[in-house]
Each structure stands twice: as C-alpha cells, then as structure tokens.
C-alpha positions as CSV (number, residue, x, y, z in Angstrom):
1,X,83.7,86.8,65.8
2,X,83.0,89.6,62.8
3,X,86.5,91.0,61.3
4,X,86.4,94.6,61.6
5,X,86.8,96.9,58.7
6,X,87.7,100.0,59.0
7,X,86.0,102.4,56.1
8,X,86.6,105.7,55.6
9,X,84.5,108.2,53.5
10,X,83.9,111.9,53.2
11,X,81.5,113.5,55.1
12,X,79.1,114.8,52.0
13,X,75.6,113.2,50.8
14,X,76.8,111.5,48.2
15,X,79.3,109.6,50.2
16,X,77.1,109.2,53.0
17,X,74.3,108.0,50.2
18,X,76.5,105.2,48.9
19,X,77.4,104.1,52.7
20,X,73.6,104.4,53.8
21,X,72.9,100.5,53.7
22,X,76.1,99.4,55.5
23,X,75.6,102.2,57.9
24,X,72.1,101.5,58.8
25,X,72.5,97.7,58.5
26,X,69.7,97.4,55.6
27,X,71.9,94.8,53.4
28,X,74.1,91.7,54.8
29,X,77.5,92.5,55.9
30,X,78.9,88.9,55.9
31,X,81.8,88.0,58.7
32,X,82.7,91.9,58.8
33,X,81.5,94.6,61.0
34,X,82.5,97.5,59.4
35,X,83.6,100.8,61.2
36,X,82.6,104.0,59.4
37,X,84.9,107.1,59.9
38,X,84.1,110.5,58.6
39,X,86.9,113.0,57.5
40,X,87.2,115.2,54.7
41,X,89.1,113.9,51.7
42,X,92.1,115.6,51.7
43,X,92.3,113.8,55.3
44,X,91.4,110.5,53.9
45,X,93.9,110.8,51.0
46,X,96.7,111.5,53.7
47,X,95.3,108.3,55.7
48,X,95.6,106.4,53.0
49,X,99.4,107.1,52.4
50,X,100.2,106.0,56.3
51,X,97.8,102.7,55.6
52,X,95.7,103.8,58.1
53,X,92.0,102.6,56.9
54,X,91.2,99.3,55.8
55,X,88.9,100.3,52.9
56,X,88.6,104.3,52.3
57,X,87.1,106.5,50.1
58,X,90.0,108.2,47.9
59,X,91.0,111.0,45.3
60,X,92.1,109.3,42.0
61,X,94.8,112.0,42.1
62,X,96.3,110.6,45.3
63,X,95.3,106.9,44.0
64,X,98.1,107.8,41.2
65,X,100.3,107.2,44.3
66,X,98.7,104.3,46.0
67,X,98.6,101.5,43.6
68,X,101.2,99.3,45.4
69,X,99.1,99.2,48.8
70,X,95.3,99.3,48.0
71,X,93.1,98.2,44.9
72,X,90.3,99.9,43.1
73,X,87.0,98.7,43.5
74,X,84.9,98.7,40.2
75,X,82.3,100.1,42.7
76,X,82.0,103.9,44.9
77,X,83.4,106.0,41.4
78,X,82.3,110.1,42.0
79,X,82.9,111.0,38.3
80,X,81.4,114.1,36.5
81,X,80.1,113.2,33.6
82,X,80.3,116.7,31.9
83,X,80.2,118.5,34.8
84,X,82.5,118.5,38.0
85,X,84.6,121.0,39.8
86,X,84.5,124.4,39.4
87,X,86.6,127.6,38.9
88,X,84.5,130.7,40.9
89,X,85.8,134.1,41.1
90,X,83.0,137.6,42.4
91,X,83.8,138.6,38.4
92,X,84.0,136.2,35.3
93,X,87.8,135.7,33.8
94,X,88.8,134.4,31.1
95,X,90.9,131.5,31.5
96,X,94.4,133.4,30.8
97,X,93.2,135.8,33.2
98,X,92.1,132.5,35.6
99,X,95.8,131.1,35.6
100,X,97.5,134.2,36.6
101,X,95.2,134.5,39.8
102,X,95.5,133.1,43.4
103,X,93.1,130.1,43.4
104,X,91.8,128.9,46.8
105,X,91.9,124.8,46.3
106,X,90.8,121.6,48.7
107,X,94.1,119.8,48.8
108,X,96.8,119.3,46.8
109,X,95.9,115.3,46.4
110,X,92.4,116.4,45.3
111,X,91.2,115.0,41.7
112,X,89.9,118.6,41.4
113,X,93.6,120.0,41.8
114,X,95.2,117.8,38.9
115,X,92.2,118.7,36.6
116,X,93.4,122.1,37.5
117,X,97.0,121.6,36.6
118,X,95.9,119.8,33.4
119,X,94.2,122.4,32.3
120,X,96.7,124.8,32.8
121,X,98.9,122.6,31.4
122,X,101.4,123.3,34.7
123,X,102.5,121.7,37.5
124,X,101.7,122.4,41.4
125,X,105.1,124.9,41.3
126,X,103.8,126.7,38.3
127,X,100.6,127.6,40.1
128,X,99.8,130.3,42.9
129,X,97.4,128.7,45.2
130,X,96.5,128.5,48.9
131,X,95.2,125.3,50.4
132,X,91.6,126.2,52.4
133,X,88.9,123.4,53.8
134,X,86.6,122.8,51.0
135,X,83.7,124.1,52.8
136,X,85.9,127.6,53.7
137,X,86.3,128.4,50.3
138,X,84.1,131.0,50.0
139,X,85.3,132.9,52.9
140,X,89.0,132.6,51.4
141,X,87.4,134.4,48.5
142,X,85.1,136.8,50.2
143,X,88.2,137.7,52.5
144,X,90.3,138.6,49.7
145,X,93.3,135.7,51.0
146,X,92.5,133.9,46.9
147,X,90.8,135.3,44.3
148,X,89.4,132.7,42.5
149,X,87.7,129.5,44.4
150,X,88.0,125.8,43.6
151,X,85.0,124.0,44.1
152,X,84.0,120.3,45.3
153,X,80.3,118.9,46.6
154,X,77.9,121.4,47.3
155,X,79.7,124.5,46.3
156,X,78.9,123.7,42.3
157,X,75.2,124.0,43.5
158,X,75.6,126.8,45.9
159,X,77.6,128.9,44.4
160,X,75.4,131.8,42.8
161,X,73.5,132.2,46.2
162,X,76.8,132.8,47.9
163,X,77.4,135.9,45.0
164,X,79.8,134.3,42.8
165,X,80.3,133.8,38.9
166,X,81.3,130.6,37.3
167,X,84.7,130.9,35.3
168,X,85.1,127.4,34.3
169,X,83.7,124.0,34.9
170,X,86.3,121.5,35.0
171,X,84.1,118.6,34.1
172,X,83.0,120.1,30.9
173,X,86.5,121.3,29.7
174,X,87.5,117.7,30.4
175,X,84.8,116.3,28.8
176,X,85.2,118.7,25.7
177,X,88.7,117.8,25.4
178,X,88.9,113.6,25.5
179,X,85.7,113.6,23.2
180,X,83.4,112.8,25.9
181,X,85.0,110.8,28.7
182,X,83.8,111.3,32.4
183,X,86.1,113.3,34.8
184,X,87.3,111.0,37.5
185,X,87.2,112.7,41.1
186,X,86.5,110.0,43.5
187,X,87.4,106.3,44.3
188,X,87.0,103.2,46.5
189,X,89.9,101.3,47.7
190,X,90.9,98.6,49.9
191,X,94.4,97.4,51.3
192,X,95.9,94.6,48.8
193,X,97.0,93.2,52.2
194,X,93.5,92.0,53.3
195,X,93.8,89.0,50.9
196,X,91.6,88.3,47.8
197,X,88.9,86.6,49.3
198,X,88.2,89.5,51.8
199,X,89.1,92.3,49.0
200,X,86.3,90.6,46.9
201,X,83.7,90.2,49.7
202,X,83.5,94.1,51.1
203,X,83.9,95.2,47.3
204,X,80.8,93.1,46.9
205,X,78.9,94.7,50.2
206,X,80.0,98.0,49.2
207,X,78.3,97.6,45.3
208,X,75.6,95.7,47.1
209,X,75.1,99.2,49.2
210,X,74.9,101.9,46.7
211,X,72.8,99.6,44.8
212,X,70.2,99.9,47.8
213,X,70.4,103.7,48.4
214,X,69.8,103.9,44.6
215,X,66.9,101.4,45.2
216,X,65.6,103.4,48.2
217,X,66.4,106.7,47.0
218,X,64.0,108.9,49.5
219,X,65.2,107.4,52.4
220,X,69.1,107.6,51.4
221,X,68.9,111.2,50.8
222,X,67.0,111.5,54.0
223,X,70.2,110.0,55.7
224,X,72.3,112.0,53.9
225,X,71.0,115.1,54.2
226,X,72.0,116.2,57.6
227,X,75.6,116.4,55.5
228,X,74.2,118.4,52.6
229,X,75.2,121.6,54.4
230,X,72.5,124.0,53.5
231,X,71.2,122.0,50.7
232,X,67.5,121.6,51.2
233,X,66.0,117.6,50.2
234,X,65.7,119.0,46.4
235,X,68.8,119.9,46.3
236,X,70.6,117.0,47.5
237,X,69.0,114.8,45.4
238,X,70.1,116.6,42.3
239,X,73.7,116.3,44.0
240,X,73.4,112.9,44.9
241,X,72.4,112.3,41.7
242,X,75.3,113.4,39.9
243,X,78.0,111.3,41.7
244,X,75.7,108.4,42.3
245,X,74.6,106.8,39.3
246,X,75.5,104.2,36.9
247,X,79.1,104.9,36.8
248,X,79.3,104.1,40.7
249,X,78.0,100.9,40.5
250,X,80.6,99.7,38.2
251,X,83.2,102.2,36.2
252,X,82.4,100.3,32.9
253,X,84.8,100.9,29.8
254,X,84.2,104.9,29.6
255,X,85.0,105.1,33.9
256,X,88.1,103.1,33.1
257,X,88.9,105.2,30.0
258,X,88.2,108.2,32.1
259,X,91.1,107.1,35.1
260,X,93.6,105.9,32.2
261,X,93.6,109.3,30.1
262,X,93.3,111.4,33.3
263,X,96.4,109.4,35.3
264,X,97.8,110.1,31.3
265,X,97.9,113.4,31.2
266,X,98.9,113.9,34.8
267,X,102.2,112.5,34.2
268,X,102.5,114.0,30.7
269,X,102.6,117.5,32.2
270,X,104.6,116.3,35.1
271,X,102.3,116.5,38.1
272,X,102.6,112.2,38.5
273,X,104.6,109.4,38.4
274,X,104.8,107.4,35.4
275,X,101.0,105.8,35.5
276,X,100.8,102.1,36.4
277,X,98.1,99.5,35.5
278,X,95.4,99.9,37.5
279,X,93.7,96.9,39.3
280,X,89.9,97.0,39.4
281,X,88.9,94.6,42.2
C-alpha cells in the first residue's frame, strides 16, 4: 500500500504549475500517493504551525519559525529576482509618505509583509495595517478601509487595469539594496518527522515535477490557468515565468544567500527570532 502525503500549496498558477506533474500523474510518484490541498498561504503558513500537512508550500517569513518541525527543500523556491511584491496606492507616494499610510497586506506571516517591515526598517507594531485576502486587496483600497495595497501573484500584473499606481516594488528595493540577491517569498517544506529516506524521496518527486511543467510548458500553464484569475494564457505565462525558473529547481548559492540575508535582517530590526541554520533537504 502507497503512503499518503499530504501537500499543501497555494491556489495560484505558479503553484499549481510546479504541482502539474504530480497532480496529473505525468512523472513516478514512488510508494506515495500524494494528496493535494489548495488554500491560500496565509492558511498554509498557519497549517504549518499546528503540523497539519505533510509537505506544504510555505512563506519564508513564517519558515523563520518552523525550522525545528519541517526542512527546506532545495526545490519549489517563488523568489523575485528584481522584482516581487508591490506597494499600490490610486496616487503615487513617496516612500515617507508610504510608511505613514494604512497598507492593506496578505498576512502577517507573508514574505511580502517582512520585506515590508525591512524596508521600513520597523516592526509589525510600528506599522498601521489591516489584514485583507490577497485577492480582496483592491476592494480594501477602492473602499477606502487601507490606502495603500500590498501585492502578491497576479496583482503585480493586474494592477494598472484595476486603476492603480505603483509606489514601490519590493523585489527591486531588495535587490538594490544586497547588491543583487533575489527576494525570497515562497518555499517547500516537509515534516523532519517523516524520516530521511522519505524527506529525500518526495523532495526528489517534487524537483522531478517542476522540472516537467518547465519541460511541458504549454500544457502546465494550461492547467494552471483556471487559477490565474483573470489572467488570460499570455499572461500567466509571463507570471509563471517569474516564480518558476531556475531558482525553483534548486536555490543555488545566490537563493541561499537570498534566505540567509533576508532571515538577517528580519531579526536585526526585530520582526524574528534569532535566525537558525537552515537545512536544505
């Protein structure tokens, strides 16, 4: 009998892209039959606290806190390299005008909330924000309850269309500012507690799956699609594209550079516990 695994990811193409071959049963999934769960990340991060998912899609914010429990994989990294989450507002401000506004954000445990703090250089107390659903954003802003929007997936392509102006782009400020390391937003992980033969084997299954969508790219964005949204196939693409890439199918020195100096500066403005060596499975 197959050992179930259960896998958690976000419901967004570029998740759903990476997962497309163990979905659709297009690679060998060894002794395991994996079941796929779909919930937004904020939900996935809070999962993962309880222990809840075998293998999950995480925030390397909330990762900060969930080194003891679950590994890394080397595989399944969303970073923006020079470009990521973004600041939106219906005017441009400047970013000491930025800091003093409400900002509508997608978690507190989201990546794109500690690039936030860093670049404000304060901690969750020191800012005045409202937590929304990432795809209710807009509405938060449009409805006057924030005035500035936080944005993750398909809002940093959507956002002109909806009528708003881009303030900031996290991933280039970041990337600007560590001399050209990649932003890390999203992780894999999977429970320590599974043992190290079957920590290796669905790390291996996962790389071996993202490496097919990226092999088969027209029909993995035709899978993913139905999650883009209001993205037509164009559009997804480009999105896939810029959290599936080289850096997902293994971190490499800059990705592990990137989760060092971005766990780093966390902590240094005291919005994490003291960062601990992070195991890349």
């Amino acid at each position: 009998m197959k050992q179930k695994i259960t896998l958690g990811h976000s419901p967004d193409p570029d998740d759903a892209f990476m997962f497309y071959a163990m979905a659709e049963h297009k690679i060998p999934l060894g002794d395991y039959e994996f079941e796929h769960t779909l919930q937004d990340i904020q939900t996935l991060n809070e999962r993962a606290f309880r222990e809840e998912l075998d293998t999950s899609a995480v925030s390397i914010h909330a990762y900060a806190y969930l080194t003891q429990k679950y590994a890394l994989m080397s595989c399944g990294a969303s970073m923006g390299d020079n470009y990521g989450p973004m600041l939106v507002a219906k005017q441009k401000f400047s970013r000491e005008e930025l800091l003093k506004k409400k900002i509508a954000i997608p978690g507190k445990l989201t990546s794109a909330f500690l690039a936030l703090m860093i670049y404000a250089g304060k901690k969750e107390s020191e800012l005045d924000y409202i937590v929304v659903p990432f795809d209710q954003i807009f509405d938060a802003v449009k409805a006057g309850q924030a005035e500035v929007g936080l944005l993750i997936h398909e809002g940093q392509l959507t956002y002109k269309q909806e009528g708003f102006e881009l303030c900031e782009d996290l991933g280039q400020w970041w990337f600007r500012e560590t001399n050209g390391l990649p932003l890390p937003l999203g992780g894999n992980v999977v429970k320590k507690s599974l043992g190290p033969k079957v920590v290796r084997e669905v790390t291996d299954i996962t790389r071996a799956s993202i490496q097919y969508g990226l092999a088969n790219r027209k029909a993995g964005v035709d899978h993913a699609l139905p999650l883009g949204r209001g993205l037509d196939t164009a559009m997804a693409d480009q999105f896939i594209g810029m959290y599936v890439n080289d850096l997902t199918i293994d971190y490499g020195q800059r990705g592990r550079d990137g989760i060092r100096e971005f766990l780093k500066r966390g902590h240094a403005i005291g919005a994490l516990p003291e960062p601990r060596e992070i195991e890349f499975v």
